[in-house]
N, C-alpha and C positions, 0 to 999 in steps of 0.2 A: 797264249801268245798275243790275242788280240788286245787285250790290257795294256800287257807291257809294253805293244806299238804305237798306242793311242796314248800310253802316257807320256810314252819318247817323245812324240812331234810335238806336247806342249814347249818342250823345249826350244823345240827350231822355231816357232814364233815369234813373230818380232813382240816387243815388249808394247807398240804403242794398240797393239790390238786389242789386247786387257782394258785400253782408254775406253773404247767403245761398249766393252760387254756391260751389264745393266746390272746395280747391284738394288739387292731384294730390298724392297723400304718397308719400315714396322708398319702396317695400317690396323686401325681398331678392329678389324676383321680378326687378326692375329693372337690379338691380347685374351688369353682364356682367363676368366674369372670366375671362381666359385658361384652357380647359381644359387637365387633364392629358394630354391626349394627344397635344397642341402640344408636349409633353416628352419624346414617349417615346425620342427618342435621344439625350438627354445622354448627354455619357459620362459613367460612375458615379460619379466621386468628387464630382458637383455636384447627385447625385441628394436627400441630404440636406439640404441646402441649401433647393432645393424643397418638399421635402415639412415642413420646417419653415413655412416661409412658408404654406403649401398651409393646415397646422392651425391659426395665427394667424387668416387669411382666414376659416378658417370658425367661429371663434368670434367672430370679430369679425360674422357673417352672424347667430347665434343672438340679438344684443341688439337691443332692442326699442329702444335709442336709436340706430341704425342712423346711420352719419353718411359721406358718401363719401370724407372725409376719413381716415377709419379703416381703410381699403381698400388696403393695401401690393401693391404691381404684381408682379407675379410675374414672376420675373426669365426672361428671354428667352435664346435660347441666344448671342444676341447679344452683351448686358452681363454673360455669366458669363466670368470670369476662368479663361483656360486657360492652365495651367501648363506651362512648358516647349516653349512656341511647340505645345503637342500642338492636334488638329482636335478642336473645342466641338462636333460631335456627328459620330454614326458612317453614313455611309453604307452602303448596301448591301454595297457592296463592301469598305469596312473590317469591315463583322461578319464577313465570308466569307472575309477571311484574315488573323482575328486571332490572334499568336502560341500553338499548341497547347505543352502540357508537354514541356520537353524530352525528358523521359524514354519519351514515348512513343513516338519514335522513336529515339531510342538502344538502349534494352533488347531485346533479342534476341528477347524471349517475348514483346514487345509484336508489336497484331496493325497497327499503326502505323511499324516497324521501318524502317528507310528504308537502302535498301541499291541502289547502280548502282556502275559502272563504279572509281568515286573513292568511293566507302564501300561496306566489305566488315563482314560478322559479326565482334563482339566478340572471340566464341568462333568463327573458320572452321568447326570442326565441328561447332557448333549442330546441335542435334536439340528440339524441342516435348516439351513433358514428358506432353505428352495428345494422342495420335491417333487416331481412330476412323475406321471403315469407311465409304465413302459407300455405302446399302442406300439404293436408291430405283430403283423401275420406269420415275421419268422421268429418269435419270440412267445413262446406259449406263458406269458403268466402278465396278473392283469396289478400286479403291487406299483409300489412307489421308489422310484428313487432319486439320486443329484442330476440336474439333466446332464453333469458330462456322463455318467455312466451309462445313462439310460441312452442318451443316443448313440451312443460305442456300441451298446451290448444290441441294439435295434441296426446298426450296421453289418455287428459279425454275424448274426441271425443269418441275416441277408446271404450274406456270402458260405455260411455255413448250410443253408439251407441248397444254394445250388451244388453242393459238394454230395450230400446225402437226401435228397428230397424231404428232407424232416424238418421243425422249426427247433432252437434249445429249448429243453423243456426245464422251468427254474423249480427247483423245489422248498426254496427257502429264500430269504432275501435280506430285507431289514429287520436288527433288533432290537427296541429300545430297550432303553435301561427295564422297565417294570419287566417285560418278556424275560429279559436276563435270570432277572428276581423272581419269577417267577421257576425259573427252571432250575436254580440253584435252591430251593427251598422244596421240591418235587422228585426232583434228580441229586441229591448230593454228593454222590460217587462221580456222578458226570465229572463236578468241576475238581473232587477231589486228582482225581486221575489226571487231569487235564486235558478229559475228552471234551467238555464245552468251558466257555469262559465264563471269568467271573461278571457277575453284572458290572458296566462300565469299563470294563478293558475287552471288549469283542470289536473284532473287526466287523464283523454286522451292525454294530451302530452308524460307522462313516456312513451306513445307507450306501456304499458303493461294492457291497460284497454279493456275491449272489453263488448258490450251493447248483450244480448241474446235475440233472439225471438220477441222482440218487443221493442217498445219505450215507454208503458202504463202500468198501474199496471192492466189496466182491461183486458190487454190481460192475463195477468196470471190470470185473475179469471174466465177464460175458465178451465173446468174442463181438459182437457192434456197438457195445459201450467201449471194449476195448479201440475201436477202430474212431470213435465220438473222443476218446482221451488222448489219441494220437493227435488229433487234429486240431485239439487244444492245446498241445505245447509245442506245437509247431506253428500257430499261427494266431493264438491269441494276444499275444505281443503284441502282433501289430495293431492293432485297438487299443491297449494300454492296456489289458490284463495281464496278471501274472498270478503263478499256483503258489499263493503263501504258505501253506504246509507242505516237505517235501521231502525234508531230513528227520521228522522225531522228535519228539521234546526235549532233548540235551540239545540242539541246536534253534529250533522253531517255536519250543514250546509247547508244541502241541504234536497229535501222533498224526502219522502222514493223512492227506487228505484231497484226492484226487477229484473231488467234486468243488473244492474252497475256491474261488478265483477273486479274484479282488481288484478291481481300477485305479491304476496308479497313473496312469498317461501315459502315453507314448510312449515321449523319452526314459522316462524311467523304467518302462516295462522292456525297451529295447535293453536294455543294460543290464537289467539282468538276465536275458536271456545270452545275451552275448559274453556275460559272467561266468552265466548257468549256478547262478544263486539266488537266495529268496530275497524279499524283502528286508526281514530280519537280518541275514548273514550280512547285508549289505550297510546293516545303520550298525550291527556290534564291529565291525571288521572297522570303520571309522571310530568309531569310540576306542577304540584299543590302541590305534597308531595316532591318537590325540588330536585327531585332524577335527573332529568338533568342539 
């Protein structure tokens, strides 16, 4: 009832009362526009595109004759035209294995270098043009390697050592090509099998590889090496290592190997962990979809 009274007396109002009521004016407050952050995964080449429109918009927001027709719709990743049938934006998982330089896994001195079973060193006898000592109280072994890895590997010591009161204990590290040759000539079945590599295709020549704790998986199935191996792939990332053997030799090349860790940087060890794939899976998995 109180509706239908309150809408009756608009009636009985004189008309010039309407003169005075205040009608609502468009201010830039009003005008809702798509933010930049609904943007943030174009892929780049449409970035421009955007950010033109984006500065139109906001001069068009500065004039005091404000009109919504003046208002150009900021284009969606939707109506943006992708070239070459490519994906109009990047998924997670497209940032995470977007084609890296080739060069940086080609070049021998790169610490990206990519070497198994079916790619071997440029140079077989590769040798790092810079090696240093690993000198660290939390790092039991007194060998040589590239200073990025030796001072990563003299950091997670560090940290690894306040975790379990122990230092890493390395039991293998670099190997040059003669070491190789020499254990392929003493060992044959090693490499037949694809338990060691062949001379000039080991990841122990980078000088960036280092073996932990044992040379066996069943040492890690002791329950404090198990709890030493926990702690490795949970937090060796963050230093740039990652556990190159993981899957078996139909995918790694080689059979699993819970002591293998290998210095790749950072970024790259982050990624794969965030993958939860190897090295390896990570350079075939680009080779397949042509992105190298």
């Amino acid at each position: 009832m109180k509706k239908y009274f309150l809408f009756s007396l608009l009636f009985l109002l004189p008309n010039d009362v309407f003169a005075f009521m205040p009608i609502p004016s468009l201010t830039p407050g009003k005008i809702e526009i798509q933010e930049q952050s609904n943007m943030t995964h174009l892929i780049p080449s449409h970035l421009e595109k955007w950010n033109d429109v984006a500065k139109q918009n906001k001069n068009v927001l500065q004039n005091s004759n404000l009109n919504k027709k003046n208002i150009q719709k900021i284009p969606s990743s939707k109506n943006i035209p992708s070239p070459n049938n490519e994906p109009k934006t990047y998924s997670r998982f497209q940032e995470l294995t977007l084609p890296i330089n080739p060069t940086l896994y080609l070049e021998d001195e790169s610490i990206l270098k990519f070497v198994w079973p079916k790619t071997p060193f440029n140079n077989v006898k590769y040798t790092p043009s810079e090696l240093i000592s690993v000198s660290s109280e939390f790092v039991q072994w007194n060998g040589l390697l590239r200073p990025e890895a030796s001072d990563a590997l003299s950091v997670m010591g560090r940290d690894f050592y306040m975790d379990f009161q122990r230092p890493i204990r390395i039991v293998s590290a670099y190997r040059n090509y003669d070491h190789q040759l020499s254990i392929a000539k003493n060992r044959p079945q090693c490499v037949t099998n694809n338990l060691c590599a062949k001379p000039g295709y080991s990841e122990h020549q980078t000088w960036l590889t280092v073996d932990v704790f044992g040379l066996s998986n069943k040492t890690f199935g002791k329950s404090w090496y198990s709890s030493y191996y926990d702690w490795f792939q949970e937090n060796a990332h963050k230093y740039g290592f990652t556990q190159s053997y993981q899957n078996g030799k139909a995918i790694d090349g080689y059979q699993r190997e819970n002591w293998h860790w290998r210095y790749v940087g950072e970024d790259m060890a982050r990624k794969l962990q965030e993958l939860g794939w190897t090295y390896t899976q990570f350079i075939e998995y680009q080779k397949k979809n042509a992105q190298l």
